[in-house]
N, C-alpha and C positions, 0 to 999 in steps of 0.2 A: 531505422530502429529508434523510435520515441524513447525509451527509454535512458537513453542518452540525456536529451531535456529532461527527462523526470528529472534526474542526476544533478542536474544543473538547477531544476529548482527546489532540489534537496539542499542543497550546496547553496542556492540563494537564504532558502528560510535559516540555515546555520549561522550564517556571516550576521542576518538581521538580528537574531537573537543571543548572537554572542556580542553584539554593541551595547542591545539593552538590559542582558543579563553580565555583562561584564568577563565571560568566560573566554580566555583564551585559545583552549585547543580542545578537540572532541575527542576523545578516545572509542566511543561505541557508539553506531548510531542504529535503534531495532525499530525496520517495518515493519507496519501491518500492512499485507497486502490481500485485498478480497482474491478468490478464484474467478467472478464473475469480470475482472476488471481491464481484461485485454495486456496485462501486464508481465511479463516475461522473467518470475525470480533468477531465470540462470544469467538471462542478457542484463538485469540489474545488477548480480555479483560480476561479470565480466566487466562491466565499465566503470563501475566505482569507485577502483583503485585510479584509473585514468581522470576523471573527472575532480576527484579532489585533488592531485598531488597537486604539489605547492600552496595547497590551504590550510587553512584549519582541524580541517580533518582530514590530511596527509596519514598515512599509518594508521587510520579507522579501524575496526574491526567494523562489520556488517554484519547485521542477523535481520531473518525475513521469517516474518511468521505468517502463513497463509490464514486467511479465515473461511469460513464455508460459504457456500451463497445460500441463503434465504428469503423467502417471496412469500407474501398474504396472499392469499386466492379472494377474488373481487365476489365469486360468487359464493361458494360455503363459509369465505373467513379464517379458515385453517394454516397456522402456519408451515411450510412448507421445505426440504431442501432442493434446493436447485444445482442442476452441472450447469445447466446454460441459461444464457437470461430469458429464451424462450420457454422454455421449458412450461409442460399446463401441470396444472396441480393434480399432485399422485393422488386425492382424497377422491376429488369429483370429477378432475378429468378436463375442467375448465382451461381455455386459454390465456384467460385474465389473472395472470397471476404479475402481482405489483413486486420488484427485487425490495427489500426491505433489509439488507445485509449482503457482503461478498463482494461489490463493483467498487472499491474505493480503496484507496494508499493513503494511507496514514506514517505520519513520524511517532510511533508509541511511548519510546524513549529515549532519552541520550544520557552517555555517559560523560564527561567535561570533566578541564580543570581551569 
């Protein structure tokens, strides 16, 4: 389960920037997580609470916001939505369709004190 690491270096970027922004402890931390991203919302809420305790953001609240996948099609240009990264463009039918949104985790926000 990667998502464990993710966790870990959710939990790394918190520690770094609670040194340089001075914050103590996290109370909310809210992904973004793409659909295209190989990433598991349920197995992130499941390990979350393990992976921080004893840190800073011990007693976190976690929010995951999905985004959608989107893809340019190489051959007509049209922007696209995608379920998967293969996916061809619903306009033309092409295979070439470039992900342009959806394959990515993001830290969106945090809460701190």
């Amino acid at each position: 389960m990667h998502e464990i690491s993710l966790l870990e270096n959710v939990l790394e970027i918190l520690e770094e920037n609670a040194k340089s922004q001075g914050f103590k402890q996290v109370k909310k931390v809210c992904l973004e997580i793409g659909m295209l991203s190989c990433v598991e919302p349920d197995a992130l809420r499941f390990g979350f609470d393990v992976v921080m305790k004893n840190t800073l953001a011990e007693n976190a609240v976690l929010e995951i916001k999905q985004t959608q996948g989107l893809g340019t099609c190489k051959h007509c240009g049209q922007t696209v939505p995608l379920e998967t990264l293969h996916d061809p463009c619903i306009v033309c039918g092409s295979p070439g369709v470039v992900v342009t949104q959806g394959n990515e985790m993001k830290i969106k926000d945090l809460i701190v004190i």
